[in-house]
Structure formats: structure tokens, C-alpha cells
N, C-alpha and C positions, 0 to 999 in steps of 0.2 A: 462728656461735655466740659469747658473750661469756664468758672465762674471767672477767672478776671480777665528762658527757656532755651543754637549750643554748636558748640565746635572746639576746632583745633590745633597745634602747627608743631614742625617736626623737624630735625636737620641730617636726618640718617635716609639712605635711602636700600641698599643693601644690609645694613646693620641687622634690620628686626631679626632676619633668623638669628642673627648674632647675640641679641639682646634675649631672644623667648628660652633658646637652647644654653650658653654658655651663664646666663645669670635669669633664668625663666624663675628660678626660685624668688629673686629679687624680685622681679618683675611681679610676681602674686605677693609676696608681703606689701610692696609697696600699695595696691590694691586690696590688700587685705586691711590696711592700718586706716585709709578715708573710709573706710566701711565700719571699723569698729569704733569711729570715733561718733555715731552715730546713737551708741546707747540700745542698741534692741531687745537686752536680754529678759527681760517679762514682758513687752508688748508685740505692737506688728512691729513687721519688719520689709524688710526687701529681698527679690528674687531678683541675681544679675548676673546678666551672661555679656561677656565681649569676647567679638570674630576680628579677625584679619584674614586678609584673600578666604575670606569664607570660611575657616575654622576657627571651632572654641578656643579660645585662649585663657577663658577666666570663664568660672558657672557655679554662682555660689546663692544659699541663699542664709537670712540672718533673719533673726527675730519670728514669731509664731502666726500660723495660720488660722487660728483657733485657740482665742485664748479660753474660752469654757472646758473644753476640753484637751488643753493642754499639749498642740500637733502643732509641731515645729515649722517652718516654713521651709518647702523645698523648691528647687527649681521648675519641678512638674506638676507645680500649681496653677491654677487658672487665676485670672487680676481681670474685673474689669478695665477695659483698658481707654476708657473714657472716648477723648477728640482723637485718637491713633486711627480710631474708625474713619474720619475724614478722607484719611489717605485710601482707602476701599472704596468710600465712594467716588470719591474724584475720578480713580482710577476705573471705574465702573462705567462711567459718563463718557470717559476720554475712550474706552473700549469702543462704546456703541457708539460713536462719533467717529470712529475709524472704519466701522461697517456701514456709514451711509445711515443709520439713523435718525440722527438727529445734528445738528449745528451749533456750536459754539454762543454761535451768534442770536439761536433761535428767543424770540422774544418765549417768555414762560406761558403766556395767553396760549401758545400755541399748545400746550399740554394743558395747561389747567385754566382753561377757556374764562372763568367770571372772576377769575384772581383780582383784586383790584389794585392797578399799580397808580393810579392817581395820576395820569398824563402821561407817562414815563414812561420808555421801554427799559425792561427789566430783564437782562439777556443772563442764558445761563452761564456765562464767564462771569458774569458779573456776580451771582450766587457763588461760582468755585472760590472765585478770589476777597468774600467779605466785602465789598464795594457797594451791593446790592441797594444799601440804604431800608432794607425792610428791617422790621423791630425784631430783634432775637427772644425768644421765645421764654429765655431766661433772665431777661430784664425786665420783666412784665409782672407788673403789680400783683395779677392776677394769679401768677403761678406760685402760688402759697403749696405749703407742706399737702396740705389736703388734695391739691391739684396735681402733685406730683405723685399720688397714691391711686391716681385713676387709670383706668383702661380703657386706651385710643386705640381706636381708627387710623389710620393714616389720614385719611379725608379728613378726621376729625382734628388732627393736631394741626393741620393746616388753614380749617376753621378757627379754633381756637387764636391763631396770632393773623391770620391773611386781617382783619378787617383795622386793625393797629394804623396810626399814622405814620408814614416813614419817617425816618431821623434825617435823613439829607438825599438829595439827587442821586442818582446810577451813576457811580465811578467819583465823586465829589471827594471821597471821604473814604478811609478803612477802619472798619471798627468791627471786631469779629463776631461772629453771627451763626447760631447753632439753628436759626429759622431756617437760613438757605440751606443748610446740607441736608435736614429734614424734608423739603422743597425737591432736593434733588435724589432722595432716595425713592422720594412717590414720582418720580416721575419714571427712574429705572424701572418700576413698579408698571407705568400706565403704559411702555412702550413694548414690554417684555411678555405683561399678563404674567410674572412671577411675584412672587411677596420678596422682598430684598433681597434676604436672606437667604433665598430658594439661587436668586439670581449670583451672588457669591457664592452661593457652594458651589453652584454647577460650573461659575466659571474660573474661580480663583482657589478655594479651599481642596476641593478634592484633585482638579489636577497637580497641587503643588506639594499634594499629601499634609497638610495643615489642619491633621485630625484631631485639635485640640483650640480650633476658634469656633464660637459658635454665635450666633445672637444669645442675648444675656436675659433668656428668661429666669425667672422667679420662680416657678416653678417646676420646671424642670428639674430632675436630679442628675448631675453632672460632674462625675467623678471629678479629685484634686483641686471640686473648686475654693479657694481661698477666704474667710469670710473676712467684712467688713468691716471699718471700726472709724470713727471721731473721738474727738474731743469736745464733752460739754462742762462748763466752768472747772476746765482743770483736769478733770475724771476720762477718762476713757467709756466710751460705752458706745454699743455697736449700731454702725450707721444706720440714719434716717432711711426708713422703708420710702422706695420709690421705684414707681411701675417703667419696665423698661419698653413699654412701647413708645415712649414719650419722646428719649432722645433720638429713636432711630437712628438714618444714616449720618446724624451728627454726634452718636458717639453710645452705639447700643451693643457695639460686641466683647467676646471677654476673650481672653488668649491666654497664652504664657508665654517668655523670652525668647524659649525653641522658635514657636511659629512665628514670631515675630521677625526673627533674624531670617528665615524662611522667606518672609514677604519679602523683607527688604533686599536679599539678595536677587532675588526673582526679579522685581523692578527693575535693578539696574545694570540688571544682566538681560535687559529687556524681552522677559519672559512673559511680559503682564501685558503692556502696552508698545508702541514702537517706539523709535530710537527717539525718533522725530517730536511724538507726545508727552514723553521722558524729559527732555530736554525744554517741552514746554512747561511743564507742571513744577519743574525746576527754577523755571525763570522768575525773578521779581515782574509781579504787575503793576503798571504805571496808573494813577490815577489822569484824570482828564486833564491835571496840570504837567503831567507829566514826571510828578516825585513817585520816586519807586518805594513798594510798602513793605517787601521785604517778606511776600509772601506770593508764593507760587497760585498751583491749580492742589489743593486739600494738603501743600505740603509747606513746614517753617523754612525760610532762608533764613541762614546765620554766618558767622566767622570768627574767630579764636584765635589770634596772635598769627592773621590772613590766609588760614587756611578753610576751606566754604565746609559748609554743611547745612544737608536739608536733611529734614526730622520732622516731630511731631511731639506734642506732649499731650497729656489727656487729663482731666480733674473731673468725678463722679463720684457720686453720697460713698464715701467708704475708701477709695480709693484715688491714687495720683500716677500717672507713669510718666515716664521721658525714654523717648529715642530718639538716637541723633545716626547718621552716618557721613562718614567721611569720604567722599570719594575720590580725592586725590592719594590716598592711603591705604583706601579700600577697607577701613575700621567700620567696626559696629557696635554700639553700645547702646543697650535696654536694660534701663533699672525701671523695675515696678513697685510701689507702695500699697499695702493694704490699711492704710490711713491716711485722713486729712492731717492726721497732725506731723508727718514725715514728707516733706516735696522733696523730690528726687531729681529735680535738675539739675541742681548744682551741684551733687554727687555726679552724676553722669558727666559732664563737662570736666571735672577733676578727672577722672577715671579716663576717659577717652584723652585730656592730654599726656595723662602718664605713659597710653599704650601710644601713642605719636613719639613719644622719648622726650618732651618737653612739660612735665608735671607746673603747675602754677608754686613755683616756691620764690617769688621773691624775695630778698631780705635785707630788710632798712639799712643805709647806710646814714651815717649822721653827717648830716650840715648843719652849719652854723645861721644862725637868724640872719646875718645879712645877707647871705646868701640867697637864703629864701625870698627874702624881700624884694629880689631881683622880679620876681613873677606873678608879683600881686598887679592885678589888672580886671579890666573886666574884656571880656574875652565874648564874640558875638560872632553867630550864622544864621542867615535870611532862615533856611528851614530848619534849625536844630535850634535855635533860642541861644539867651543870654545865660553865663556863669562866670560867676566873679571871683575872683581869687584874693585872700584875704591873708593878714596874720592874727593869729588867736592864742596866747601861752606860747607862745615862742615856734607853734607850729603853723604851715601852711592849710589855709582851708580852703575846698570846693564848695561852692553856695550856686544853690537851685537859686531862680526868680519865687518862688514860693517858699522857702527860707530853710528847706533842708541842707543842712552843713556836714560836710565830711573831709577828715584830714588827711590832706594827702603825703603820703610816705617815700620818701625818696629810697631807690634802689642805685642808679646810677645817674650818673651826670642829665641832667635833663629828662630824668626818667621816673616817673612817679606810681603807686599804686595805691589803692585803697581796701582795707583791711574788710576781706568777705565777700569782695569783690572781684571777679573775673577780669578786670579791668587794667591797663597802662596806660598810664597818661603821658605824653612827649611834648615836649616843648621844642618848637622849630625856628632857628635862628638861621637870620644873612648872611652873608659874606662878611659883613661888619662884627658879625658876632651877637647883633640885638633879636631879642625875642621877639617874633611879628606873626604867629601862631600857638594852639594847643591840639593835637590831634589824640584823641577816644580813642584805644585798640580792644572793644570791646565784645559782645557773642550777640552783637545786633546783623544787621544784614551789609553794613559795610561802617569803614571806621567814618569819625565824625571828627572834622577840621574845624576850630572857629578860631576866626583872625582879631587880634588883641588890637584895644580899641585905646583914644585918648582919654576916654570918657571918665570922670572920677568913681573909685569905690568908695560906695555910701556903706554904711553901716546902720544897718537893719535894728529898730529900737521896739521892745514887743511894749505894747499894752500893758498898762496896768490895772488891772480888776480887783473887785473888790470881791471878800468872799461870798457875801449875798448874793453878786450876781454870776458867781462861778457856780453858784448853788444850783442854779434855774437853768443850766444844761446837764446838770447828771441825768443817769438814766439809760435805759435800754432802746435800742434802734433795730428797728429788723431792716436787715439793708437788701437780705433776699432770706426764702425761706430756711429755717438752722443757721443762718448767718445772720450774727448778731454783734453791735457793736455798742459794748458796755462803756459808759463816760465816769469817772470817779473824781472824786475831789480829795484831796490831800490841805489842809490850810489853803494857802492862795497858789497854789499846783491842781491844773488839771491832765488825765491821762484817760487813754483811748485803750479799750484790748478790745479785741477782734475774735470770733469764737475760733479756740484751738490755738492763740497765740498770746504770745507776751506783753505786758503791757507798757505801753511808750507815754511819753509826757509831751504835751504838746501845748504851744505859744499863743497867744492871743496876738494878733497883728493890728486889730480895733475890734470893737465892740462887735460881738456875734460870729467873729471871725475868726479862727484859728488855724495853725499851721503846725507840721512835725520838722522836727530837727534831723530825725535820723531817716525817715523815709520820703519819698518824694509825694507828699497828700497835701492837700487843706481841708479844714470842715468848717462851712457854713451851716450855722443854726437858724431853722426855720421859725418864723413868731407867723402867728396867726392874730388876727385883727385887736384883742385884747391882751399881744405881747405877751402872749404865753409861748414858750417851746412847744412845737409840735411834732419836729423834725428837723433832718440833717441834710446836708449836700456834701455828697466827700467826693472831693474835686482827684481824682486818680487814674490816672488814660480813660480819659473822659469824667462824667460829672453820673454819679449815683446815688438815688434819692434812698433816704432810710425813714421810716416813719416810726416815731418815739411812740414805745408800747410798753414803755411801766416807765 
């Protein structure tokens, strides 16, 4: 399951053999060098394999599977493989949806009869595609360490979040959600009379010979499997025990790269589902205004310098993966992590543009300040929001409405990027020659245009506090269970770290209010009736409450 992702573009089209056979050596160092800059060599690490037209081209694996006993990480390891499970069930749904069982369309009452949706029909598209508006399972106050240590039922985990207030109307809203895929595994469950699990082996697993996916029980013993690992203050130490009946079909099975690439070739060589339901689960779904979310039927849409891809990524106590595949290309890439403290997306995306022939290597060219200056504006779209473009030390900046700043770096003439960032920024000019556009070419589900406005750039002035009252937010925040968000004080400097990551410094924008420079957050501090701290609000694709616990 994911507590909070990929593509690519290419300008060869007969080249590849050209490129794998006459410089294939290239081609794996190159692939070899983003992996070693990665640091694996005493912790976990990663297992990664990339296909083209279906064979291996790269299958390597770095860093250890067992750091107690000292077992290297190999590629025929097992990973939980987190939200990748999605994509099984989706496809599980769309199966029996094609034999007359059930409807897209079917309100869920029709399976799970006293479900309470509050007025609302609550259709099972609406569960594939995160629309549902039911509370996910791992937002809930409720699901502390100890609740993730329990042993469910299906009925029962469905119990556990069904009686929850919804967060918004059917279709209103996308906000991802491990309640519905859970929802949609019991019901493959109540149509079939199989336990999920039973229902993919018999119909996915064993005919595609995938003798190495299985549900991710605990104890079961199951050769090559990989053990797990976090980070608590700094340390490694090996993840939080958590009972896997819990995430079911939103994210309970464990695999390795082989079967992975397995699946995915299956799919889209429509061995799994038809051409027709491929092609749906593919599609962006429209909310009821009709803005597309950029997420299929259990699968991510994305795009990379315009080239599409749908994938998946997954995040579970111990582990992170990322798949992506290209189908205009026919590329396949799965890197797995056996830590939280290693996410693998942004490797993947690096990896998969290198094997398209287009690696992300831009490189600075200098301009001059007045130059720059040509592009300071503030730059607006009805649905993508406002960024203002700024000068700061002789550099061009990109500024969030929320006050994160970032310099953007010129490559060529109107052509900008940001350092860590998969990203190219364009600037798009008349006939005249004036700037009257910015177009995003980023690994969201399509690029992002905003049209440059007359409006002045204000410059953003933070708060000044005092250290007294910088004092009365330090402290620890559980923002969900193992996930902790430590607040420190420095003099009149306050910083945020996040368990398993770095720590950043963040602005006071007024009193109680604060923002990040480097990432796109705010945190509002919660007082309770005698102006004490009690809690936070970290405002971050959407708003998440943390309650102050020392």
C-alpha cells in the first residue's frame, strides 16, 4: 500500500539492436553508474531488471537482503511488492466483468448489502479509479502500529473503515484509497466462493507460470524471500511487524522482477484481459467535471519528455517498488527496494530513459541576468494553479503559491530544468517574439501549460518569531503509525524531518503557519483552547493531521 512516480522518450527507432549489440557494453555501464550512485554497499539495496520486445537487457541486483546474516541481494529474491497488487486486482474485476458477472457500473450494496454509502451510489469504477470518496483505511486515526499487528477477516477489515465518513461525493474528487481495492478484493472473494488469493493463482499465477508471487504471509516460509528494513532516527532497523491480511487486494502480495516483467508482458500482449478492457484500465478517468486524474482501472498514467506510460508503484512497512512500462517502445522497468529509506522511482525513470536512448542529462548553459529577466511573471491555469517566476542572486526562480522555491536552470534557449527533477520547463513565444506561455514536460499524466499574466510579482515576506514562540512547536508528531514528523529548533530557525529522511527548514508565513522552501508542504499548528500545541496539519496532496506525542 502507498502512504503518500514514470515514463519516457526516444528518437531511434531501428537503432536499439544497434545501440544493445554494437555499444550494449555502454548501454549497462551507463545503467550501471545511476545504480551505483545509490550507495548500497552495507545496507538494502535493489533488485532490477529491464526488458525490450520482452527480453532481458539489464538484471542486476545491489546492496543486501539480509543484513543479520550478511546475503547479498539477488535478482531471485522475493520484495513485497506493496500497491503493484492493484494492478491484479483491477485486472481480476475487469476478468469477471468480461464473463457476465458482475458491472462496472454495479452499485457495491449489490455485494456487500449494509455497506453504508450515505445517499450515494458508490459504483465499482468508482473503487478502481480512487474516486469512491470512502476513507482509506490508512488515513484513519485508528490504524495505529498495534492495529496493523492484527489478524483480519476480510469482513472484518471492511468493518473496521465501512462505518468512516466519506471525504467527498462519488466521482467529485481523486484521492488515492487502499479501502476500495480492499473492498474489491472481498468482493472477487463473494462472487467466486475463493479466498483472493486462491482466485489469482488459479487464474493469473499459475497459467502464466509466476511460481514466485504469492500472498505475503508472515508466516509462511518462502524461499529467496528478501527481508525488510527502515529507518528510525537515522539507524536502520528492520521494519515494523505488520499483519498482511490487512492490506489485501490493495497491496498483500510479494513477487520479484522476473514475474513482474511476466505480468506485464501478459497484459499487454492481452493474455490477461481483452484488448478492449486493456485499453480501458489504460485510459485516464474523468471526474464528474470532467478533469482527467491521470489514473486508469488499478493502473498509474504518466509521460516523460511525451512519451505515455502506465505502471504502478507500491510502499509497505519494509519496502518501496516502482514499475513502469512503455508501450510505444515496448520497455519494461522494475526496480524494487527492500527499504523505506531507498524509493526507487526516480531510479526507474532515469533507467527507462536511458534504455529509450534519451537519458535525462541536461546541462546548464549560462545566461546572463537580463536575460532572465525577460521571464519573471506570474504565469496562471484555471486547473493547475498559479507560479510565479522570480529573480534571486542573479538566478531565475520557480515559486509554489505555498512558497516552495526552486531555481530554474537553463539548458537551451527557452528551455529550462530543475536540478533532481525529471522536469523541462518551455517558455512559448508569438510571432512577435513575446513570451505568452510556460509549458511543464513532466512524468505526470500529461504536460501542464499556464498562460503568463499582467498581474505583478509580489515577493513573499516570512514572519518573524521569536524564539519563545518557536519553542511551543518543537516535538514529535505521529502523522501515521512509524511515521513521525520531528520539529527542531535551531536559534530563530525552525526544521521538520520526516522519519527515514533529511531534515529541511521551513518559514513561518504568520503566526502558527509555516511553509517549505524546497518541497511543496505547509504546516499548520494545531492549539487547543488553552493555546497549547497539540498538533499539526501538513497541507501535502491534500491536508494530514499528525497529533503531537512528546
Amino acid at each position: 500500500m502507498e502512504r503518500l512516480t514514470v515514463v519516457i522518450i526516444l528518437t531511434f527507432t531501428l537503432l536499439f539492436s544497434q545501440v544493445t549489440i554494437s555499444q550494449g557494453q555502454n548501454l549497462e555501464e551507463r545503467f550501471d553508474k545511476v545504480l551505483n550512485e545509490q550507495n548500497f554497499e552495507d545496507g538494502p539495496g535493489f533488485s532490477v531488471l529491464i526488458a525490450k520486445d520482452g527480453q532481458v537487457i539489464y538484471r542486476k541486483s545491489f546492496g543486501y537482503a539480509n543484513l543479520e546474516l550478511d546475503v547479498k541481494l539477488k535478482p531471485e529474491h522475493i520484495f513485497r511488492i506493496g500497491s503493484i497488487t492493484k494492478q491484479f486486482t483491477a485486472c481480476a474485476i475487469l476478468k469477471l466483468e468480461e464473463e457476465g458477472k458482475l458491472s462496472l457500473q454495479d452499485d457495491i450494496t449489490k455485494f456487500i448489502e449494509d455497506y453504508p454509502t450515505h445517499g450515494h451510489t458508490i459504483t465499482i469504477e468508482h473503487l478502481l479509479t480512487h474516486v469512491s470518496g470512502i476513507k482509506s483505511v490508512t488515513s484513519m486515526k485508528e490504524a495505529t502500529p498495534e492495529t496493523m499487528k492484527r489478524e483480519f477477516k476480510t469482513a472484518e477489515i471492511i468493518d473496521f473503515f465501512k462505518n468512516e465518513p466519506m471525504d467527498f461525493a462519488p466521482g467529485e474528487q481523486y484521492l488515492y484509497n487502499n479501502s476500495a481495492f480492499i473492498i474489491l478484493g472481498y468482493i472477487i472473494e463473494i462472487i467466486t466462493g475463493l479466498t483472493y488469493i486462491e482466485y489469482l493463482n488459479e487464474q493469473f499465477f499459475e497459467p502464466l507460470g509466476m511460481e514466485n508471487t504469492f500472498y505475503g504471509s508472515n508466516t509462511r516460509i518462502i524461499k529467496n524471500r528478501a527481508s525488510g528494513y527502515q529507518k528510525r532516527d537515522g539507524k536502520l532497523i528492520n521494519a515494523e511487524y505488520m499483519s498482511m491480511t490487512l492490506p489485501h487486494g490493495a497491496g498483500a502480495l510479494i513477487s520479484t522482477v522476473d514475474d513482474i516483467k511476466t505480468w506485464y508482458y501478459a497484459v499487454m500482449n492481452d493474455k490477461v484481459i481483452s484488448k478492449e478492457n486493456r485499453e480501458k484500465a489504460h485510459s485516464s478517468y474523468k471526474l464528474n467535471n470532467g478533469k482527467p486524474t491521470g489514473y486508469g482501472y488499478g493502473w498509474s498514467l504518466g509521460n516523460v519528455q511525451e512519451y505515455k506510460t502506465v505502471g504502478h508503484g507500491g510502499g509497505i512497512n519494509g519496502y518501496l517498488t516502482s514499475s513502469i512500462f512503455i508501450p510505444e517502445k515496448d520497455i519494461f522497468v522494475a526496480v524494487f527496494s527492500n527499504c523505506n529509506c531507498n524509493p526507487p522511482g526516480i531510479t526507474a525513470l532515469k533507467l527507462a530513459a536511458i534504455a529509450v536512448g534519451k537519458p535525462f542529462d541536461w546541462k546548464e548553459k549560462k545566461v546572463n541576468k537580463k536575460e532572465l529577466e525577460e521571464y519573471i511573471g506570474v504565469y496562471e491555469s484555471k486547473d493547475d494553479g498559479t507560479r510565479t517566476l522570480k529573480m534571486k542572486n542573479d538566478s531565475l526562480m520557480y515559486v509554489f503559491p505555498e512558497g516552495m522555491e526552486k531555481r530554474l536552470i537553463p539548458f537551451k534557449k527557452d528551455k529550462f530544468f530543475v536540478d533532481d527533477w525529471l522536469t523541462r520547463f518551455v517558455f512559448n513565444r508569438d510571432k512577435k517574439g513575446k513570451i505568452f506561455s510556460l509549458t511543464a514536460y513532466g512524468t505526470g499524466y500529461k504536460p501542464v501549460t499556464r498562460e503568463k499574466t499582467d498581474k505583478p510579482v509580489e515577493i513573499k515576506k516570512d514572519a518573524e518569531l521569536s524564539e519563545e514562540q518557536l519553542e511551543k512547536y518543537t516535538g514529535k508528531y505521529e502523522l501515521m503509525p512509524d511515521f513521525i514528523l520531528t520539529i527542531s529548533r535551531e536559534g530563530k530557525r525552525l526544521f521538520v524531518q520526516a522519519t527515514g529522511q533529511s531534515r529541511g527548514e521551513i518559514y513561518a508565513s504568520e503566526l502558527h503557519k509555516f511553509y517549505s522552501k524546497d518541497v511543496n508542504a505547509q504546516f499548520i499548528f494545531n492549539l487547543n483552547n488553552n493555546k497549547k500545541v497539540i498538533g499539526l496539519t501538513l497541507i501535502q496532496n491534500g491536508e494530514h493531521k499528525a497529533k503531537k506525542i512528546e
